[in-house]
SEZALUM-518457 format. One record per residue (C-alpha): residue in one letter; x, y, z. Coordinates in steps of 0.5 Angstrom, whole numbers, plus 500, padded with zeros to 3 digits. Example, Ala and Ser with C-alpha at 12.3 -4.5 7.8 and 13.67 -1.06 7.14 Angstrom:
BEGIN
{A,{525,491,516}} {S,{527,498,514}} 
***
This chain:
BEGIN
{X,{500,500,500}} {X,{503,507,498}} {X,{498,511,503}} {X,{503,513,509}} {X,{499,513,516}} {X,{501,517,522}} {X,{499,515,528}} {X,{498,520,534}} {X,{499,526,530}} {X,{498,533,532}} {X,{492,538,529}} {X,{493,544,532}} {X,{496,547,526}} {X,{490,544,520}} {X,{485,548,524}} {X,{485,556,524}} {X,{483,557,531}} {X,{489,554,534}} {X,{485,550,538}} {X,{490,543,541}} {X,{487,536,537}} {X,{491,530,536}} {X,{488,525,531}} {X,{489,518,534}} {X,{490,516,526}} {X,{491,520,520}} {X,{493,520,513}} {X,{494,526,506}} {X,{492,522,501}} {X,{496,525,495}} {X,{490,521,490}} {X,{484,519,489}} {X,{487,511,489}} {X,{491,513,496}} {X,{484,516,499}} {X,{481,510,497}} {X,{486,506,501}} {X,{485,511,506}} {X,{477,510,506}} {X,{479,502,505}} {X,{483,501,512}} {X,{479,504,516}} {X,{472,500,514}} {X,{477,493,515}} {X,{480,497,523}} {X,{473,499,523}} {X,{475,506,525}} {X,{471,513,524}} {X,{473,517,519}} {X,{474,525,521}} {X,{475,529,514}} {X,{479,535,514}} {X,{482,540,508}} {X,{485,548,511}} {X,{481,547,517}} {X,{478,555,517}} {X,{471,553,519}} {X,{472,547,525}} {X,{473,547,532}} {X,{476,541,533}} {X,{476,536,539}} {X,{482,535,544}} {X,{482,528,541}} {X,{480,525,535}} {X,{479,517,535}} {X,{479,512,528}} {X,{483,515,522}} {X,{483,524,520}} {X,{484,524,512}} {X,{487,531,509}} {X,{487,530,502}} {X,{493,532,499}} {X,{491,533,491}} {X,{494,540,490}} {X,{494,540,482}} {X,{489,546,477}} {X,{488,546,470}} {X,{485,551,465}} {X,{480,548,460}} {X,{477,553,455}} {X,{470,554,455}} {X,{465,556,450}} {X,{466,564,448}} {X,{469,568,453}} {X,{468,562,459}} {X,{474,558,462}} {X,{473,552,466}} {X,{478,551,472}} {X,{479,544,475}} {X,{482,545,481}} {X,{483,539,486}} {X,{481,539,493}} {X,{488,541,497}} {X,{490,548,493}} {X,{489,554,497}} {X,{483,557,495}} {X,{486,564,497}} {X,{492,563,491}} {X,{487,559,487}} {X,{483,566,487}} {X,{490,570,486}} {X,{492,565,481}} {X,{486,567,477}} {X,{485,575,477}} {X,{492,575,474}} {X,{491,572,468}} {X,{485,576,467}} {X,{479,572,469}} {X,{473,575,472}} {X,{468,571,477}} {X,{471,570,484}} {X,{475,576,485}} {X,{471,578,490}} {X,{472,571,495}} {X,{480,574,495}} {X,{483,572,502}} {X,{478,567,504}} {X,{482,562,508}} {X,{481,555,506}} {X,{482,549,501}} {X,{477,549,495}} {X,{475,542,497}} {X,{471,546,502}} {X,{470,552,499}} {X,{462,549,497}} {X,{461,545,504}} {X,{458,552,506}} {X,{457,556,500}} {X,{464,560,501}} {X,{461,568,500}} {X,{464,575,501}} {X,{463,582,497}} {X,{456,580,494}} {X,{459,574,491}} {X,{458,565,492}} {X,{462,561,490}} {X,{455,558,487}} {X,{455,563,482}} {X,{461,560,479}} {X,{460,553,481}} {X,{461,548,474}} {X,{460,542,478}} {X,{463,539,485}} {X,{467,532,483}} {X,{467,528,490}} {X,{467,521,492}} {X,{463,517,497}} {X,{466,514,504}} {X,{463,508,503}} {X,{465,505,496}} {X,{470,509,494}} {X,{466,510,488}} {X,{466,518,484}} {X,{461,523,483}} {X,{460,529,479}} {X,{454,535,481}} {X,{451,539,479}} {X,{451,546,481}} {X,{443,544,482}} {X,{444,538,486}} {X,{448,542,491}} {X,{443,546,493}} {X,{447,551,494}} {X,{443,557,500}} {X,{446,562,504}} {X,{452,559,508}} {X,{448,552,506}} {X,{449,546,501}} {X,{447,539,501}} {X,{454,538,504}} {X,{451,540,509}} {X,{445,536,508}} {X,{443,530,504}} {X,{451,528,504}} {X,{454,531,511}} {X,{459,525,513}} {X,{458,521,507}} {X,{462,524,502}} {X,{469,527,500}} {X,{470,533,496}} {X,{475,531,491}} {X,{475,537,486}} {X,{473,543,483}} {X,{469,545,476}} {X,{469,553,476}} {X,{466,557,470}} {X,{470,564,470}} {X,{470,569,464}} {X,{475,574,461}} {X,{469,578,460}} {X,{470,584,465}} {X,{464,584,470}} {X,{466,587,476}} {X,{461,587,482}} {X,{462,592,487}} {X,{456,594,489}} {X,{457,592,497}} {X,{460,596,503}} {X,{465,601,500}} {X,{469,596,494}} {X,{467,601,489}} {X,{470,606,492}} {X,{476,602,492}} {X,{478,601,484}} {X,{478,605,479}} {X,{473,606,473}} {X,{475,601,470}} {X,{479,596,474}} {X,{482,590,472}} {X,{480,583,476}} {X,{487,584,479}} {X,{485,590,482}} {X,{479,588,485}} {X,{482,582,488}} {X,{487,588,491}} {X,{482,592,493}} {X,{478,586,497}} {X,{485,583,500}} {X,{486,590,503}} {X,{478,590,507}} {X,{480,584,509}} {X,{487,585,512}} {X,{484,592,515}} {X,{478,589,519}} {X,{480,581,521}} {X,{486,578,523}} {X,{491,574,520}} {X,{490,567,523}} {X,{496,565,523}} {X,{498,571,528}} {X,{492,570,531}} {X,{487,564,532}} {X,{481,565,529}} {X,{475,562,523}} {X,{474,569,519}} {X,{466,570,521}} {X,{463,566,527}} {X,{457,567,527}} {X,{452,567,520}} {X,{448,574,519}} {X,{441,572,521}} {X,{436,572,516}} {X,{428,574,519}} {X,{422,575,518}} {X,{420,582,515}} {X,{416,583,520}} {X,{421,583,526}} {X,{425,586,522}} {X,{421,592,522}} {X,{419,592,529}} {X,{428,593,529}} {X,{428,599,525}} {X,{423,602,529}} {X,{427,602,535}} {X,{434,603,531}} {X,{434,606,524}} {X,{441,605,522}} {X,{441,599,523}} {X,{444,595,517}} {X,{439,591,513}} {X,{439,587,506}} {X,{431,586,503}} {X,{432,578,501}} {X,{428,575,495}} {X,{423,571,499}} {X,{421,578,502}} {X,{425,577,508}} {X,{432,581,511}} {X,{438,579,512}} {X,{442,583,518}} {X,{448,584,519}} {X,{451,579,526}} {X,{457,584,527}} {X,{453,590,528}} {X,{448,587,533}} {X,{454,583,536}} {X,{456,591,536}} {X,{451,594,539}} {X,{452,589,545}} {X,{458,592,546}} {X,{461,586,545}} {X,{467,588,541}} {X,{473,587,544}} {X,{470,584,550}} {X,{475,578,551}} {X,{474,573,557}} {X,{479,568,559}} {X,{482,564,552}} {X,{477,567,547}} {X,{474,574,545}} {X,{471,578,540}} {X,{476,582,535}} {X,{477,589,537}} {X,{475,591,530}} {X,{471,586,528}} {X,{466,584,532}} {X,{463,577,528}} {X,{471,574,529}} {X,{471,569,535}} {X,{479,571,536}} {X,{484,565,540}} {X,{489,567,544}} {X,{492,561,546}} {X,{491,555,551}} {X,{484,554,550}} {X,{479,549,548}} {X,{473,547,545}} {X,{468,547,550}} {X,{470,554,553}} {X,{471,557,546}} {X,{463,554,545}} {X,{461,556,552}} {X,{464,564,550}} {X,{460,563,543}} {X,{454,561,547}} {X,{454,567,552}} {X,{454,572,545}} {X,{449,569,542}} {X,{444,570,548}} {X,{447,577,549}} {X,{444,578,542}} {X,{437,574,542}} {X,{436,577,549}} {X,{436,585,546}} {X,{435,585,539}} {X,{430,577,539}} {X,{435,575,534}} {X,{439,567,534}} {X,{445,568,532}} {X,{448,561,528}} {X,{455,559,528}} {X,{459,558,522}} {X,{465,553,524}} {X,{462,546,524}} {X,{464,543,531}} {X,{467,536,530}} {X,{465,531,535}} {X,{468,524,536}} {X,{463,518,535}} 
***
């Protein structure tokens, strides 16, 4: 067998909180043969079977028994499409932020504004990847993935992914039942900038280049949340809750700059950072974890913590939000429990 296992093998640095986990077994297939190696040992050892890529939106438990796969497959490829699209294939382990980078400076337009979103793309659909008005759904070909408990491969469509805000079968119908293997991405050489959220348009020209663009959003980022590597975090912890027009209304009353964004289906998504904000809540940091100084929807570590007291703290937010504005406040980093 050419998979190479580990025994007793340290995450703490493959989750971006930071938070101490040690994998009772754990394997890097650099294949889709090797991760069918992997798949098959652990259903002869009968071990459970944890799946991890960049670690950007987990909280991870102090021990993790059975086998942890990290696919390992890191190569992409451009094939040309009808007209003026590209179709990137991009295998599960790339880094989605360099994958983006990559793009723009070859003049591709259509993920420009995921720019600096941490992770491997072999994640990027489990929750719909998002920022600046833009989802990964919107340039979504088809997600190659195999099944834990064959080995056999599939390939879905946009449709079948059922894509929704933060949301994806991924996390529905095939939650712990699949392995993301790779990405079919539809960019355009066509110049079609959206910079129609927050102040991105006041940040490039006329005319900008994707390039520009990627810039642009690379620099709000760095200038709101912190680096992960210098300080453990998960980007956006919380998701921005989406209510119903009603009670949205009733909140408007009562504070009129609140930020608010009309949904297709008549109701509106609020901003988790400004309610979080208004409890004053940013900056608040007790014991191991707090909220960032500067942005109030990042969950920060500060080191020796773990996942229960973190879980405690975000809970203690939530109730914070849902006691003065009425509103549930739903986390974004999935918590991995052993069996």
């Amino acid at each position: 067998m050419s998979l190479v296992v580990q025994a007793r093998h340290d995450l703490s640095r493959a989750n971006t909180l930071g938070l101490p986990c040690q994998a009772e077994h754990f394997a890097a297939p650099e294949s889709v043969c090797e991760l069918r190696e992997a798949l098959d040992l652990a259903h002869c050892e009968g071990w459970q079977l944890t799946l991890l890529g960049g670690g950007s939106n987990l909280i991870l438990p102090a021990w993790l028994p059975g086998l942890v796969i990290r696919p390992s497959m890191q190569g992409w490829w451009l094939e040309e499409g009808e007209g003026d699209t590209v179709l990137v294939h991009a295998e599960a382990a790339v880094v989605w932020h360099e994958l983006v980078m990559a793009l723009v400076g070859k003049g591709l337009w259509g993920i420009e504004n995921l720019a600096l979103i941490p992770g491997h793309c072999g994640a990027a659909p489990i929750q719909n990847i998002g920022a600046y008005g833009v989802e990964l759904s919107d340039a979504i070909e088809a997600v190659h993935l195999v099944h834990l408990d064959d080995g056999r491969e599939a390939v879905l469509s946009p449709k079948e992914c059922a894509f929704g805000y933060r949301d994806s079968v991924f996390k529905g119908a095939f939650a712990g039942r699949v392995v993301i293997t790779r990405l079919v991405l539809r960019l355009s050489r066509t110049p079609r900038p959206r910079l129609g959220y927050g102040d991105l348009a006041a940040r490039v020209a006329a005319e900008p280049s994707a390039l520009d663009v990627a810039e642009a959003v690379c620099a709000i980022r760095r200038e709101k949340l912190p680096d992960p590597t210098v300080l453990g975090n998960a980007g956006s912890f919380f998701k921005n809750p989406v209510v119903e027009a009603n009670l949205a209304s009733r909140l408007m009353v009562d504070y009129p700059t609140m930020p608010h964004f009309p949904q297709a289906e008549g109701r509106v998504k609020l901003a988790a950072g400004w309610l979080i904000d208004q409890c004053g809540l940013k900056g608040w940091r007790e014991g191991h974890f707090g909220m960032h100084e500067r942005q109030a929807l990042v969950l920060v570590h500060f080191g020796g913590g773990n996942a229960a007291e973190l879980l405690d703290f975000a809970g203690r937010v939530a109730d914070s939000v849902s006691e003065r504005f009425g509103v549930i406040l739903e986390r974004e980093p999935r918590l991995v429990e052993p069996a």
